[in-house]
N, C-alpha and C positions, 0 to 999 in steps of 0.2 A: 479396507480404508488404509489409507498412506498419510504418514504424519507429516506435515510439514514446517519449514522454521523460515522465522522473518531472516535473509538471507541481505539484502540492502536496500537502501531507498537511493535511486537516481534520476538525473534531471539530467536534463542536454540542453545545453547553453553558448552559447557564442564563446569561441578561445578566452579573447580578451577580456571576456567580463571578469569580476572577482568571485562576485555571486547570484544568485537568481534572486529574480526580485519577483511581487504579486504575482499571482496570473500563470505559472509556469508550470504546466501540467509535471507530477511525479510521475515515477512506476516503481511501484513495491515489487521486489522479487522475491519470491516465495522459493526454498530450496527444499527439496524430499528429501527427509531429516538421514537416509540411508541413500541416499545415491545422486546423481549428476544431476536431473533434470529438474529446472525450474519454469515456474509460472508467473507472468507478471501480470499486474495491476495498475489501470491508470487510475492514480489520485488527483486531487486538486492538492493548490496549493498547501491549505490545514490538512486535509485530511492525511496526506503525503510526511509532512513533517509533524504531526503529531506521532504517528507510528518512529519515525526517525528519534523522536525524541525518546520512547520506551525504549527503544533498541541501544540506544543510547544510555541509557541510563540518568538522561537528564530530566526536567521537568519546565516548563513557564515561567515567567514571573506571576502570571495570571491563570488560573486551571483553565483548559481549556472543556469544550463541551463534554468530551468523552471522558475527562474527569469528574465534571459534575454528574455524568448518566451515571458513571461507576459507582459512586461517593451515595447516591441516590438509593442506587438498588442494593446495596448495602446495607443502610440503615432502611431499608424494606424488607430484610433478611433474607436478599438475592444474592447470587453469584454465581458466574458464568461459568459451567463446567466443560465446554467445548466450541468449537468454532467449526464446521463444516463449509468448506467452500468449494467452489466449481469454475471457471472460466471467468475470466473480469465482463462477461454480459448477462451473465447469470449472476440471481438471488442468491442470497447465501444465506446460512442456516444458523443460529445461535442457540446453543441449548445452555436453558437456563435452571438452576437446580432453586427450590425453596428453600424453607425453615424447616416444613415439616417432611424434606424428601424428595418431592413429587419435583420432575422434571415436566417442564413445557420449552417448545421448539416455536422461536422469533422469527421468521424471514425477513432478511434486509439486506442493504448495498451491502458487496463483498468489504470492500473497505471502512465499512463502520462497526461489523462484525468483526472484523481484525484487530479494529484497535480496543475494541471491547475486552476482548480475547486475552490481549495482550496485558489491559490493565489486573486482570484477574487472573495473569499467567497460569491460563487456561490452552490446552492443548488446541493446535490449528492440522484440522485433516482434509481430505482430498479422496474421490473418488480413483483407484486407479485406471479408469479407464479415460479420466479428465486429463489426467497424465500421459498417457498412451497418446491421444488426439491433438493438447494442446503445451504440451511438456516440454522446453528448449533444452539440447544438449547445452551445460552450461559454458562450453567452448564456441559455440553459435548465438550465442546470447545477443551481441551487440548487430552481429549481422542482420540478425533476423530482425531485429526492432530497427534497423534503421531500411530495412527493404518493406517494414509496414508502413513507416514513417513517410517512405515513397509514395506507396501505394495511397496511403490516405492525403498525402497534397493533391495527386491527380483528381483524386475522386470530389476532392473541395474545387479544387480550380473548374472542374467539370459543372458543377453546381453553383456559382458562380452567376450575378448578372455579367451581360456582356461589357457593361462599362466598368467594371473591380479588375481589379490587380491584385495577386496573390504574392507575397513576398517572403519567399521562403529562403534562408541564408545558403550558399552552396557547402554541401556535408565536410567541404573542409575547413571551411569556418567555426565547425560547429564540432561540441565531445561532450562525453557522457561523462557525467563526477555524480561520485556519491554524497550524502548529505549524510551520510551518518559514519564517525561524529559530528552534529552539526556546531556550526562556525556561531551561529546566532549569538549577538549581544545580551538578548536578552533573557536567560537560560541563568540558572541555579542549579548546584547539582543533588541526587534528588535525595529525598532522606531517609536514612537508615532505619528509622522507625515505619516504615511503610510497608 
């Protein structure tokens, strides 16, 4: 197993915007905690910046879900002792430890195991052979997601009825920025007793 660490959360957005607004798929990049190659993750909007906020070190004004799951399985006398993930279309593994010991293994979305993980700064691993397969030198990092990013317009506009329009901005319109730290208004920073 290969350990890995939350690395950045980023969004590709138009130059000119200031910031992303609903709706704007993330991708978490996951770094192997010893060496160059990462793996990313498409999040949604929450799910994206929630992780951005742990990495951060910030928190809500509002908890969001993945802090009431936490907060939950805590006072059930759970806590997550690792995180096992694999490819962002692959299940991901949450191993959960009890009161009295005994470990039981969750299947779920890659990214809701992550920020699981994260709350309970529980270690995040990785098969190496997931790495071998789907592992970005992190020098190829932006290439490679914006020659996916290609690949999946065509494949939309192909699927497509005949009478839509696909409107995708030209790639120089458009840049990759990280969201962590995030800019958010509505953000407290988080507290030391936690």
């Amino acid at each position: 197993m290969v350990e890995l660490v939350v690395h950045d959360v980023i969004v590709r957005i138009l130059r000119e915007v200031r910031w992303p607004g609903p709706g704007v798929q993330r991708r978490v990049l996951l770094k192997e905690k010893d060496g160059d190659r990462l793996l990313h993750y498409w999040a949604g909007a929450d799910d994206g910046d929630a992780v951005a906020l742990q990495v951060a070190g910030r928190q809500p004004a509002r908890p969001m879900i993945y802090d009431i799951t936490a907060q939950t399985m805590t006072l059930g006398g759970l806590c997550v002792d690792r995180a096992v993930l694999a490819d962002s279309d692959t299940i991901a593994t949450l191993w959960v430890r009890g009161a009295n010991g005994g470990e039981r293994a969750l299947d779920m979305n890659p990214t809701d195991a992550l920020n699981l993980a994260l709350r309970f700064r529980a270690p995040l691993f990785t098969e190496a052979a997931v790495l071998d397969e789907a592992g970005i030198p992190a020098g190829e990092l932006f290439q490679t997601l914006e020659a996916e990013e290609l690949e999946f317009q065509h494949h939309l506009g192909d699927h497509l009825p005949p009478d839509m329009q696909v409107a995708f901005p030209t790639p120089e319109r458009l840049e990759w920025r990280s969201i962590v730290p995030p800019e958010w208004r509505m953000i407290e920073p988080a507290r030391s007793d936690e």
